[in-house]
Z-matrix of the N, CA and C atoms (Angstrom, degrees):
N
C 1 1.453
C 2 1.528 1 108.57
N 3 1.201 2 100.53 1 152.21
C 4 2.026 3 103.48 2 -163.77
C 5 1.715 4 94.18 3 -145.30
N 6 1.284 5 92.56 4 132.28
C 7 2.081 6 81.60 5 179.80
C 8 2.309 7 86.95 6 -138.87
N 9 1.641 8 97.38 7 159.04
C 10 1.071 9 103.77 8 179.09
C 11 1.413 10 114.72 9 -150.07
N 12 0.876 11 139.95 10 86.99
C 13 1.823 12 156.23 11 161.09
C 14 1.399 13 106.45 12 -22.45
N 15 1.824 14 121.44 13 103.02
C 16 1.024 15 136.22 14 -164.73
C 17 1.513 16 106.85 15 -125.71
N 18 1.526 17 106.43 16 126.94
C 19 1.876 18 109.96 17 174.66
C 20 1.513 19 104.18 18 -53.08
N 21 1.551 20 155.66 19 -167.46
C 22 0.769 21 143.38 20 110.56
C 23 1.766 22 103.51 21 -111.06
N 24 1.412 23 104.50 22 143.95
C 25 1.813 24 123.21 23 -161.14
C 26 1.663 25 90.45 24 -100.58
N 27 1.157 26 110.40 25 -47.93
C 28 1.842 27 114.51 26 -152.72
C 29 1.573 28 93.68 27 -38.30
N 30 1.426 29 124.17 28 111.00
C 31 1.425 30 111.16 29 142.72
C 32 1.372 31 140.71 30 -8.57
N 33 0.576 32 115.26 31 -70.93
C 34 2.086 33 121.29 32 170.56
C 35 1.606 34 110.39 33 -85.97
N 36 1.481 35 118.86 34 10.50
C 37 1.469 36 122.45 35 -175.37
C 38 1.108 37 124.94 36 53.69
N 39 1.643 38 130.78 37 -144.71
C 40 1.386 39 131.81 38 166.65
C 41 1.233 40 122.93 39 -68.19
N 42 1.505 41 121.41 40 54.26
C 43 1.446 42 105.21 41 168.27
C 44 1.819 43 127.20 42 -80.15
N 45 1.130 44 110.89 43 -141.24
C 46 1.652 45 117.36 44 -174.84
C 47 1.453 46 96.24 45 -49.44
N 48 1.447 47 122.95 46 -70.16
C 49 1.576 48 126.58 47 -135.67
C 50 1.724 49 88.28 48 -84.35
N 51 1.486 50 127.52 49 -76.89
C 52 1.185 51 114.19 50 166.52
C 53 1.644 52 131.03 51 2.41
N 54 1.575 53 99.55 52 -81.76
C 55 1.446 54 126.27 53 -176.48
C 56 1.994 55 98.90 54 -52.66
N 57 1.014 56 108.64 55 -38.00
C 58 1.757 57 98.56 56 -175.45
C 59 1.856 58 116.56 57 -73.70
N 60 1.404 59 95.20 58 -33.33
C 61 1.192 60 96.29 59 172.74
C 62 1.481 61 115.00 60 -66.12
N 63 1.309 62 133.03 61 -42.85
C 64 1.009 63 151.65 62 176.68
C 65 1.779 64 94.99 63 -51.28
N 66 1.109 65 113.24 64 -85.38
C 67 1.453 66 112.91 65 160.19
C 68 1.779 67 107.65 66 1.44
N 69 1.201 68 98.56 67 -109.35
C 70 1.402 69 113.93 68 177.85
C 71 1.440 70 122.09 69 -29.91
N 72 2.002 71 118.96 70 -43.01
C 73 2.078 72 102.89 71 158.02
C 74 1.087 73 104.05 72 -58.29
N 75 1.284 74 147.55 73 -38.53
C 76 1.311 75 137.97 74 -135.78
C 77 1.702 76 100.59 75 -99.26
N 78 0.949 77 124.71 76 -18.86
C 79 1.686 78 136.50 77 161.66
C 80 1.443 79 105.97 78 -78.79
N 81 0.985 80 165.00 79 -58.70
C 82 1.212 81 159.38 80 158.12
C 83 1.492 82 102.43 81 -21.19
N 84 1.228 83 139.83 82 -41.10
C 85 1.320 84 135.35 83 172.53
C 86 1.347 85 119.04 84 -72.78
N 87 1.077 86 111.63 85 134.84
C 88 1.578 87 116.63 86 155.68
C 89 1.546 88 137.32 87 -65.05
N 90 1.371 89 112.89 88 -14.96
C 91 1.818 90 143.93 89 152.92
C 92 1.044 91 109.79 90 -55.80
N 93 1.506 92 100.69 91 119.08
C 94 1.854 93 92.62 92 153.47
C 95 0.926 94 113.49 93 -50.20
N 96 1.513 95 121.86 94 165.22
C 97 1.547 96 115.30 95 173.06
C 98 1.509 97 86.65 96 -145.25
N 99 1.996 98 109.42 97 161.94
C 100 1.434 99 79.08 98 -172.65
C 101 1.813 100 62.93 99 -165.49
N 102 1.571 101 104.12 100 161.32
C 103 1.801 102 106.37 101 171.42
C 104 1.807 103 98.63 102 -143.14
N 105 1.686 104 93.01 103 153.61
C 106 0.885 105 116.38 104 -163.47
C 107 1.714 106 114.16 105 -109.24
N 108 1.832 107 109.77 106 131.64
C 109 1.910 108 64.38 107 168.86
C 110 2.316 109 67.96 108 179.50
N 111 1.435 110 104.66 109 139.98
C 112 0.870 111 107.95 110 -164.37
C 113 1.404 112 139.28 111 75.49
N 114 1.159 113 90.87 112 -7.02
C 115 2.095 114 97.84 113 -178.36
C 116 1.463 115 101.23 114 106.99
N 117 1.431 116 136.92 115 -10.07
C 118 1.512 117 144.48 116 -138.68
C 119 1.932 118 76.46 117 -133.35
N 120 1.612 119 103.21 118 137.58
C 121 1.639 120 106.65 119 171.08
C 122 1.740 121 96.32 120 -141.72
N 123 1.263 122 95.32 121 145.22
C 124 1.644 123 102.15 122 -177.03
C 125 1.645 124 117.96 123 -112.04
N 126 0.758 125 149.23 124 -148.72
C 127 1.337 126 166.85 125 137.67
C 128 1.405 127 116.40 126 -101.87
N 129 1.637 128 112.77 127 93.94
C 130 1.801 129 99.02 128 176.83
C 131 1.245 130 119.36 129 -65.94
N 132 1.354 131 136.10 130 -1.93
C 133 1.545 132 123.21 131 158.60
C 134 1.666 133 110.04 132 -83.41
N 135 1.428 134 122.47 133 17.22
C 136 1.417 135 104.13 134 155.47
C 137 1.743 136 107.62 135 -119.90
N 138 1.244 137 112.71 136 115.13
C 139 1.611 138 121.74 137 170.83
C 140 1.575 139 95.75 138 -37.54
N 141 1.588 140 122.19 139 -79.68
C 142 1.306 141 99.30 140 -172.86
C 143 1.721 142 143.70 141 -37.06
N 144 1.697 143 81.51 142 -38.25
C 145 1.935 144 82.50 143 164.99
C 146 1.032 145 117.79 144 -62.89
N 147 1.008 146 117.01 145 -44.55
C 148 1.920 147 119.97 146 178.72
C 149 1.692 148 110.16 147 -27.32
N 150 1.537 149 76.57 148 -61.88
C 151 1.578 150 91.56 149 -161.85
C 152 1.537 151 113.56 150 -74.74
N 153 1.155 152 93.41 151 -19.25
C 154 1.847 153 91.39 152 172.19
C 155 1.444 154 134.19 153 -65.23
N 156 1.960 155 111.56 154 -8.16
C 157 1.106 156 114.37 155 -159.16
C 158 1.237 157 83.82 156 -99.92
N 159 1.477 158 135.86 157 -23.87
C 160 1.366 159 111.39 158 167.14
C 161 2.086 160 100.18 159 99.17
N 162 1.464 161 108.47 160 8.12
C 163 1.468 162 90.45 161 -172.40
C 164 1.819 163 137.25 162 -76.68
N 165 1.261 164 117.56 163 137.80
C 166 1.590 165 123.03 164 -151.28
C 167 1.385 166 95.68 165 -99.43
N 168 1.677 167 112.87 166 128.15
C 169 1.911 168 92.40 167 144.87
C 170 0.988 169 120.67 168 -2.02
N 171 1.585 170 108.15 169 138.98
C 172 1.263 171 120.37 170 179.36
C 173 1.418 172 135.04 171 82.07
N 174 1.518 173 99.51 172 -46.78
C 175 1.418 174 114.11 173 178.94
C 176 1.834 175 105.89 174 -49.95
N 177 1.616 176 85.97 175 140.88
C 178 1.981 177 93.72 176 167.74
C 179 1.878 178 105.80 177 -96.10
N 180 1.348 179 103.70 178 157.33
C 181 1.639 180 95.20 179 -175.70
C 182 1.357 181 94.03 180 -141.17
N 183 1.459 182 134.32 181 150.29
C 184 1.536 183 115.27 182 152.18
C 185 1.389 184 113.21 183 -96.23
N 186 1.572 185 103.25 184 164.73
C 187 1.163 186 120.72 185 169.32
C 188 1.375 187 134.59 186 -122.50
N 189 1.195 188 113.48 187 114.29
C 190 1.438 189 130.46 188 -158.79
C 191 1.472 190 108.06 189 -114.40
N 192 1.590 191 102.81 190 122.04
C 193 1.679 192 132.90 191 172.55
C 194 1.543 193 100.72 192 -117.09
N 195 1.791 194 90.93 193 155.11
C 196 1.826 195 99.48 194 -174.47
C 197 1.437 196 80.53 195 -153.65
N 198 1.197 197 145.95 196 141.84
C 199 0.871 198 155.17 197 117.28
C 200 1.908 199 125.51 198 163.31
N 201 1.225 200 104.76 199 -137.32
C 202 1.859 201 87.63 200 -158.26
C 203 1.712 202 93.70 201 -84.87
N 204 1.465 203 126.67 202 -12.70
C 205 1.503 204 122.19 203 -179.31
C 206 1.731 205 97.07 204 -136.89
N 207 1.507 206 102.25 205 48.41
C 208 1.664 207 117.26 206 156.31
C 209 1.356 208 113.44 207 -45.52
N 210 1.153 209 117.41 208 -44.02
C 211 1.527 210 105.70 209 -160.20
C 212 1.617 211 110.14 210 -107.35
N 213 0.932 212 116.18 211 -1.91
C 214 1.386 213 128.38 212 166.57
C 215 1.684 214 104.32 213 -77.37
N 216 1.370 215 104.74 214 -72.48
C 217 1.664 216 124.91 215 167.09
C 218 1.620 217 107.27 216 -22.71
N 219 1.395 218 133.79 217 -78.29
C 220 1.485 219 132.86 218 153.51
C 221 1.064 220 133.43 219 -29.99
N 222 1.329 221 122.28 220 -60.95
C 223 1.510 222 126.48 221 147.28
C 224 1.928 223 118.43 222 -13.17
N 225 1.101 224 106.42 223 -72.35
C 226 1.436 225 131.37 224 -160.65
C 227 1.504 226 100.32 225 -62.40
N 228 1.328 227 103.11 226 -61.61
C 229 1.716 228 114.85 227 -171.47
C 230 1.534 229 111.40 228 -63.33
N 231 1.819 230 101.80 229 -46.87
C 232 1.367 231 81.18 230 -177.80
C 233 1.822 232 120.81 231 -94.89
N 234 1.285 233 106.98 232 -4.38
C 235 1.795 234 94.28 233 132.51
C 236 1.315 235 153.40 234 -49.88
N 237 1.268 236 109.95 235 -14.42
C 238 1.101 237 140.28 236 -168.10
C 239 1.711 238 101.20 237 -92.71
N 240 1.354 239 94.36 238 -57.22
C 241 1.396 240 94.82 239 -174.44
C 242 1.913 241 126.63 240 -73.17
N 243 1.479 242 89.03 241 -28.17
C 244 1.208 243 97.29 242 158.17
C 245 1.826 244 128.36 243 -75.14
N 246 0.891 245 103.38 244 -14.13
C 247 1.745 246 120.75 245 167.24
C 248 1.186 247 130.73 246 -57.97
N 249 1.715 248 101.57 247 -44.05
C 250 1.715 249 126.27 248 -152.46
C 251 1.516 250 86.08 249 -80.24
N 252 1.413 251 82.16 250 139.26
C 253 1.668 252 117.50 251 164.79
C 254 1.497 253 121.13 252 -131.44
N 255 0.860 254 120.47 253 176.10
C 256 1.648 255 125.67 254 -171.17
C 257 1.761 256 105.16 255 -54.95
């Protein structure tokens, strides 16, 4: 298991468009992948979890991979998340 503590930049944060993309790296893996942020952890291959955590500008989240391409899987996503823009 591999976890990595990511700013998120996106203006409006994890909403719909964000959160799907996220969706979609996080399916390409064979790792669970899963983010953290508030005490509340989701599954980033479910859009609804995403969106359930509710995360704002600014907010930090971790990101948590488990499996046989964990650290690739973390890597990716939370580049990703640090990337996203409007």
């Amino acid at each position: 298991m591999v976890s990595k503590d990511v700013a998120v930049k996106n203006p409006t944060g994890l909403h719909a468009r964000p959160a799907t993309l996220l969706v979609k790296k996080a399916s390409s893996f064979k790792s669970d992948v899963s983010v953290e942020y508030n005490g509340k952890k989701a599954n980033v291959k479910s859009l609804i979890g995403v969106l359930s955590l509710g995360v704002t500008k600014g907010a930090t989240i971790t990101v948590i991979a488990n499996g046989e391409d964990e650290e690739v899987a973390c890597e990716e996503v939370a580049k990703l998340i640090e990337t996203l823009e409007e």
